[in-house]
C-alpha positions as CSV (number, residue, x, y, z in Angstrom):
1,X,-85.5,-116.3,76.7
2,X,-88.9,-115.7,78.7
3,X,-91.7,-113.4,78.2
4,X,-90.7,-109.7,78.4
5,X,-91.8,-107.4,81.5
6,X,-93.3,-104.6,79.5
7,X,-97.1,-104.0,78.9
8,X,-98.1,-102.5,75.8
9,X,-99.7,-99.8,78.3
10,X,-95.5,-99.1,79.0
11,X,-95.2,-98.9,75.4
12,X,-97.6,-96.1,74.9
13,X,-96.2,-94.3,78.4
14,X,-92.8,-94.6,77.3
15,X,-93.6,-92.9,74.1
16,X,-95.3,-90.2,75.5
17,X,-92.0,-89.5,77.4
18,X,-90.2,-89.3,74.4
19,X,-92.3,-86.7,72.2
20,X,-90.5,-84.0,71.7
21,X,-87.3,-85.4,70.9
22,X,-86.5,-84.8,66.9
23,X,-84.0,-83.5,65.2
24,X,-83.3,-80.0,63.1
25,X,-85.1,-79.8,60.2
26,X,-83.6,-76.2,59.0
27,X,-82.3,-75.8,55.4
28,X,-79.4,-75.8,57.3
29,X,-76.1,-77.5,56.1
30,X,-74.3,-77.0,59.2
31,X,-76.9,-78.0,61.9
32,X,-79.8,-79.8,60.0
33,X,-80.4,-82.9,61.3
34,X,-78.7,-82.5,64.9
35,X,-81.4,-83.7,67.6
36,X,-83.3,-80.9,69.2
37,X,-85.8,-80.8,72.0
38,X,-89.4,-79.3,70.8
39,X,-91.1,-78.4,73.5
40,X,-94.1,-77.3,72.1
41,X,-94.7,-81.3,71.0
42,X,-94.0,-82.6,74.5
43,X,-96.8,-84.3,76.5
44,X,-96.1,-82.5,79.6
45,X,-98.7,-85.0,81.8
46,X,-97.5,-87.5,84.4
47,X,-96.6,-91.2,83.4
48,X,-96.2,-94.0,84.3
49,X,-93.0,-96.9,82.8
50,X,-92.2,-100.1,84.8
51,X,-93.8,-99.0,88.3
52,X,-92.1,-95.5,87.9
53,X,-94.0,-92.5,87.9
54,X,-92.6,-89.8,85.8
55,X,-94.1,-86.5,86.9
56,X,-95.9,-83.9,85.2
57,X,-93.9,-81.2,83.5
58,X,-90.6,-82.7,83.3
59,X,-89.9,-81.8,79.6
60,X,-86.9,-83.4,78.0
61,X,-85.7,-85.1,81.4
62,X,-88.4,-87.3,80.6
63,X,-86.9,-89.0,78.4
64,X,-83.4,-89.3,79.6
65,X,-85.7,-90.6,83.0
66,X,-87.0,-93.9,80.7
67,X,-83.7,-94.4,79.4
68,X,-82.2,-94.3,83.6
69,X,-85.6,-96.7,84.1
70,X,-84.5,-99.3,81.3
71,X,-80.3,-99.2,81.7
72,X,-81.2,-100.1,85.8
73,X,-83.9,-102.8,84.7
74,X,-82.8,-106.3,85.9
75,X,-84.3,-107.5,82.3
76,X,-82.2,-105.7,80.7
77,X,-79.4,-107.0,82.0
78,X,-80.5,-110.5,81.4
79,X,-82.0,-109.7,77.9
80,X,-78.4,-108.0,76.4
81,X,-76.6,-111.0,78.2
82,X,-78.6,-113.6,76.0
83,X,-78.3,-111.7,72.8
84,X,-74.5,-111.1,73.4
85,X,-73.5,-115.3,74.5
86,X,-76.0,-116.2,71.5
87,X,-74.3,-113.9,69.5
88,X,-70.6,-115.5,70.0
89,X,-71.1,-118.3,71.2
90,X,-74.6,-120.6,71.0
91,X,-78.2,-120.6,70.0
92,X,-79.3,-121.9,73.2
93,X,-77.8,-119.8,75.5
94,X,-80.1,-120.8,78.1
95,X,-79.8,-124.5,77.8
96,X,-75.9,-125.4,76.7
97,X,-74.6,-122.3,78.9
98,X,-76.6,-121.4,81.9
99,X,-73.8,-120.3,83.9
100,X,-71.8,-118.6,81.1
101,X,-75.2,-116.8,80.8
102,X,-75.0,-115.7,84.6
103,X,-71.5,-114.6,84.5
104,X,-72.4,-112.2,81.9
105,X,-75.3,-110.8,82.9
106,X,-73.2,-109.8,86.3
107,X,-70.7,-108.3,84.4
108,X,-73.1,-106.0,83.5
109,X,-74.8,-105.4,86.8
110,X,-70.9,-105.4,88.3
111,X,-69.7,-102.8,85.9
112,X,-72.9,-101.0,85.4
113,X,-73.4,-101.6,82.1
114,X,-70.1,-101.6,80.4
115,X,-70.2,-103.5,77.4
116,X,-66.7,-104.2,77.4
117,X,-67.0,-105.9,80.3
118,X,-69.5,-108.3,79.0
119,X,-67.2,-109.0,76.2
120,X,-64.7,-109.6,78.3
121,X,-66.3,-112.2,80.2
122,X,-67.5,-114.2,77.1
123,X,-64.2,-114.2,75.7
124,X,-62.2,-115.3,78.3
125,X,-64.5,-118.1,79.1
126,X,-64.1,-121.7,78.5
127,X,-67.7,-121.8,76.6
128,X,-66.7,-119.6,73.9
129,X,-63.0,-121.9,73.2
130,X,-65.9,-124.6,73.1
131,X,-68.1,-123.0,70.7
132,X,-67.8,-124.6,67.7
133,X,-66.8,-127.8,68.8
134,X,-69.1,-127.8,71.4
135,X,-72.2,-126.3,70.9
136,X,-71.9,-126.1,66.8
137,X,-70.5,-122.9,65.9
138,X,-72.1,-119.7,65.0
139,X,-73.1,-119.3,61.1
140,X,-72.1,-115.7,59.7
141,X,-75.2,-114.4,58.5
142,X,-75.5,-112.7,54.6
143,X,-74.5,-109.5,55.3
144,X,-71.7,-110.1,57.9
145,X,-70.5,-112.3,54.7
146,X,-70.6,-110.1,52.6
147,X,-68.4,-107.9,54.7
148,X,-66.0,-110.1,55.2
149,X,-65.1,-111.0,52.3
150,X,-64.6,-107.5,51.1
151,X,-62.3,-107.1,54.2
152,X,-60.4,-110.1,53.7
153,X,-59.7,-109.2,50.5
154,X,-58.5,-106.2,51.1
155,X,-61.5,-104.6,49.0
156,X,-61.5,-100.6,49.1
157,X,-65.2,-98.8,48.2
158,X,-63.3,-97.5,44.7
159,X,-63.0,-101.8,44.1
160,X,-66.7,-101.9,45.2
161,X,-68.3,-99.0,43.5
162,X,-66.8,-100.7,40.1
163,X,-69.6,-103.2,40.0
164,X,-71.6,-102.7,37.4
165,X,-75.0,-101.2,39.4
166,X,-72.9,-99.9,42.0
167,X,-73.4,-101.1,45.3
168,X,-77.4,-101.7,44.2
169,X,-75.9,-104.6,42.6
170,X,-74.9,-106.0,45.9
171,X,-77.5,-105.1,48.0
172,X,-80.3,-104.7,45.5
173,X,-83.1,-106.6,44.0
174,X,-80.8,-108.6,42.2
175,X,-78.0,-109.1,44.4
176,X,-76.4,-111.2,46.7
177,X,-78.3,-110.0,49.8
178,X,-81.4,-110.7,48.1
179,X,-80.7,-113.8,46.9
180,X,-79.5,-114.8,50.3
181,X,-82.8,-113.2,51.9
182,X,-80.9,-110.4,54.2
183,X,-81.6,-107.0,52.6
184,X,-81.5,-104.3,55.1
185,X,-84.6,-103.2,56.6
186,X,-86.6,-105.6,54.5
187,X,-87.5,-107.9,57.8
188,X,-91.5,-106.9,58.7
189,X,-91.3,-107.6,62.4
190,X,-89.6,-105.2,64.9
191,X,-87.6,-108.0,66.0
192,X,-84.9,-107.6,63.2
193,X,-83.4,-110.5,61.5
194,X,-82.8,-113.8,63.2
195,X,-79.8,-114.7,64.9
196,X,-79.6,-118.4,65.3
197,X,-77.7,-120.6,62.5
198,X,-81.2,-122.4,61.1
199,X,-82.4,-119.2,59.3
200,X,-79.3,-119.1,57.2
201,X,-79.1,-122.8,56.1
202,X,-81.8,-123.1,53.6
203,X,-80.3,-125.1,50.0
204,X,-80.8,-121.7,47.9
205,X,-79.4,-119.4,50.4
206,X,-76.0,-121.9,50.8
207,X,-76.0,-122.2,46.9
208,X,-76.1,-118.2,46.9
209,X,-73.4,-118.3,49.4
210,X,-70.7,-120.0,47.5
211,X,-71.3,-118.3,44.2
212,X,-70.6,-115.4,46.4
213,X,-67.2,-117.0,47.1
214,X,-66.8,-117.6,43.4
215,X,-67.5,-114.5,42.3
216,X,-65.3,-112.2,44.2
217,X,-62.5,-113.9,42.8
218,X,-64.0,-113.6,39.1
219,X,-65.3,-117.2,38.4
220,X,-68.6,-117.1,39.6
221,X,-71.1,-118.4,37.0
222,X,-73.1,-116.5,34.4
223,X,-76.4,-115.6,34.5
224,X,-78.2,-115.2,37.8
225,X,-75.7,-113.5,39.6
226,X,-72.6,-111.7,38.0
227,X,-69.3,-113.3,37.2
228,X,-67.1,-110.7,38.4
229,X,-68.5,-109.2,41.4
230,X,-65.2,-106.5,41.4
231,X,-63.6,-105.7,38.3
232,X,-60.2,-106.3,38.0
233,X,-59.2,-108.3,41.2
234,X,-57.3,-111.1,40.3
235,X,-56.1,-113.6,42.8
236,X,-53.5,-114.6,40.5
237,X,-51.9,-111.4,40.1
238,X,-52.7,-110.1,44.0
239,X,-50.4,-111.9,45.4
240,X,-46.6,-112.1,46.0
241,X,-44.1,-113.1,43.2
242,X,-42.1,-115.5,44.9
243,X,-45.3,-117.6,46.1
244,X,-44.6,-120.5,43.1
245,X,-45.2,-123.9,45.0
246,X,-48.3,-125.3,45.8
247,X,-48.1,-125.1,49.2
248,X,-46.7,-121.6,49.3
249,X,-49.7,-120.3,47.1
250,X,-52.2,-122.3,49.3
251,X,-51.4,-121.3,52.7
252,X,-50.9,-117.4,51.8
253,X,-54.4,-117.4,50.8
254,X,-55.4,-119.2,54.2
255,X,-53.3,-117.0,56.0
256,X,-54.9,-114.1,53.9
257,X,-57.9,-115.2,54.7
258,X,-58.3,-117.2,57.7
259,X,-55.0,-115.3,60.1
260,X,-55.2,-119.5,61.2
261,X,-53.8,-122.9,59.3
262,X,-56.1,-125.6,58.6
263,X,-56.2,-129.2,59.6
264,X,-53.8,-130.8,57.3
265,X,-56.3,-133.1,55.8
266,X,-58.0,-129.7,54.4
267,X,-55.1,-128.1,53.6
268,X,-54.1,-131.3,51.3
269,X,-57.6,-131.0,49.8
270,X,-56.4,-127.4,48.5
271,X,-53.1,-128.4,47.3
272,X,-54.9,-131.7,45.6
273,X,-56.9,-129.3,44.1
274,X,-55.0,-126.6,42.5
275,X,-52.2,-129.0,41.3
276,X,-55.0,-131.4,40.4
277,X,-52.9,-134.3,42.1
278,X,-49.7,-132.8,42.9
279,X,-47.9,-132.3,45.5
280,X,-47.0,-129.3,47.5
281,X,-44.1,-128.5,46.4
282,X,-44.8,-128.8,42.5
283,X,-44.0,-125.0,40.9
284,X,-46.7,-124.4,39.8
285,X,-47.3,-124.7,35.9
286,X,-49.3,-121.7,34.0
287,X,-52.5,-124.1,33.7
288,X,-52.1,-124.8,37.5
289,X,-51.9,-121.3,38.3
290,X,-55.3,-120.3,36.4
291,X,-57.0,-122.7,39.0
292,X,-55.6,-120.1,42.0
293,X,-59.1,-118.0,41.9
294,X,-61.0,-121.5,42.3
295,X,-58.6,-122.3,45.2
296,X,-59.2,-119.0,46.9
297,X,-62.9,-119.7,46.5
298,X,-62.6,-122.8,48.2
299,X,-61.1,-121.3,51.1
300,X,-64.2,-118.3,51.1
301,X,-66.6,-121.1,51.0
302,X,-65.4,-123.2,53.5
303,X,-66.5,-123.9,56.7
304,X,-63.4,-122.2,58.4
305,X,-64.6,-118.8,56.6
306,X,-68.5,-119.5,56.8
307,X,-69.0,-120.0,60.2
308,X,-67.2,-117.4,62.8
């Protein structure tokens, strides 16, 4: 993505246009925090954002006039474009799909900014059916993860308010975010968080990764990160009765988990695993089925549930 088209001189103008706009700060249940337009902390001069003048006395409208200035921008247009086919589909949006790019971007410009529309387009195109195979994939990053997981396993916020810390112990100093470098509003620079796969990759940060996978299910290892990240979800339990074969138990949990089946070789990998050399249509013995919350691991750490 090239250089942006701002100065910082548009910066100051465009927040001049926005002074003024706050919120209710009244002891007020009902209202407090609803915006509100102060007058009295408006500049009322005339400005000047992108080549538009703005002028003098124009009070709230000022505002609303930046916003009409940036939607109409033919950066914009280009900037949420990139963002959007990096976000689904590659890091290099501009060098693996240039025209993918294009298409996008006119969807906007076509629809006048509907987002849906620019979903649309990536969707439906042949880059995004290509996207792991062809350009690598897109790495879920920590906190998408996180989320997840908790939704796949069908996780409600009593489950999650169980940990011991409370949610702190998720997203705290101790937890997984941390430990995975992704705690929310802990990145210095304006920019936010990176959204390319290499940021995510690092040895500690995949290590912390799958001991999040291990945990959730109540095997996760002692000591730097808790062994039950929920209390009292059991894969073995949650689960239907008449699931007693190998490869009954193995592709609920990718169902589950995944809504798709796995290659087969994978799929043999999970059966090899749980029935430690079986096959899959072994009934599963009671020693067999303690190694269910490992198998459903598995599946949370592989590359089918990693990368989206």
């Amino acid at each position: 993505m090239d250089g942006y088209p701002y100065t910082e001189e548009d910066v100051k103008e465009v927040a001049r246009c926005f002074t003024g706009w706050s919120w209710d700060r009244r002891n007020d249940q009902v209202t407090w925090g609803e915006y509100e337009f102060q007058a009295g902390q408006h500049d009322n001069g005339g400005k000047q954002v992108l080549g538009n003048f703005i002028p003098a006395a124009g009070g709230e409208s000022d505002g609303h006039q930046v916003i009409d200035i940036l939607i109409h921008h033919e950066a914009t247009a280009k900037y949420i474009a990139y963002k959007m086919v990096r976000r689904f589909v590659t890091d290099d949006p501009v060098g693996e799909v240039p025209e993918l790019l294009s298409n996008v971007e006119q969807a906007y410009v076509n629809s006048d900014g509907d987002i849906k529309q620019m979903v649309r387009t990536i969707l439906h195109s042949r880059e995004f059916a290509n996207s792991f195979a062809g350009y690598g994939g897109r790495l879920s990053r920590p906190m998408d993860l996180i989320a997840r997981t908790v939704r796949t396993l069908g996780l409600q916020p009593g489950d999650v308010s169980s940990i011991q810390g409370g949610m702190n112990n998720i997203v705290g100093g101790r937890g997984f975010l941390s430990a995975m470098g992704h705690l929310p509003f802990y990145w210095s620079t304006p920019d936010g968080y990176p959204d390319v796969k290499e940021a995510w990759t690092a040895s500690a940060t995949m290590l912390a990764r799958w001991n999040l996978g291990l945990s959730a299910v109540g095997v996760g290892a002692d000591g730097g990160v808790q062994r039950h990240l929920v209390q009292g979800f059991e894969p073995t339990r949650d689960m239907p009765a008449e699931h007693t074969s190998a490869g009954a138990v193995v592709d609920y949990w990718t169902e589950r988990i995944l809504h798709r089946p796995v290659l087969d070789a994978d799929r043999q990998i999970l059966i090899d695993y749980l029935t430690a050399g079986g096959t899959e249509f072994d009934t599963l013995t009671a020693s067999q089925r303690e190694r269910i919350p490992e198998t459903v691991a598995l599946i949370l750490d592989s590359p089918y549930f990693q990368w989206r």
